[in-house]
C-alpha positions, -999 to 999 in steps of 0.1 A, spaced: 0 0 0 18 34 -7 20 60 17 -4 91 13 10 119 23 -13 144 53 -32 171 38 -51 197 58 -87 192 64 -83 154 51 -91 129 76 -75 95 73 -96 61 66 -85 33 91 -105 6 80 -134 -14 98 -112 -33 128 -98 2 138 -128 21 136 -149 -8 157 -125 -7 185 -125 29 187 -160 29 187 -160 -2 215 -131 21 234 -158 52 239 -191 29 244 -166 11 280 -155 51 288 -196 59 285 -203 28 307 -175 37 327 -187 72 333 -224 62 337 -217 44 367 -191 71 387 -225 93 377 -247 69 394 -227 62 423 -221 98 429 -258 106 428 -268 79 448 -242 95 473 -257 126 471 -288 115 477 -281 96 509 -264 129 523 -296 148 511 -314 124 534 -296 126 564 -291 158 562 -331 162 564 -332 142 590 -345 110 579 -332 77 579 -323 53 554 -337 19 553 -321 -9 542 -340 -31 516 -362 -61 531 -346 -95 511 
């Protein structure tokens, strides 16, 4: 395959197998992120509860 040289503006094709793990790479950093977000609002709202004054139950099971 002969090189190409870089032009401005142009963006490179990778072909298929590069693009799919990119693509697999950002959906695990979205999963990632969606559950630091979950964690940190569940957090939050445990603080929000006891600051109010109420207590938080455990789950019967």
């Amino acid at each position: 395959m002969a090189a190409v040289p870089c032009q401005p503006g142009v963006r490179p094709v990778l072909g298929p197998s590069v693009e799919v793990a990119a693509v697999d790479d950002d959906k695990r950093a979205l999963a990632h992120k969606r559950q630091e977000l979950a964690a940190t609002w569940e957090r939050a709202l445990e603080d929000a509860w006891q600051m109010a004054g109420c207590e938080i139950e455990a789950p019967d099971g």
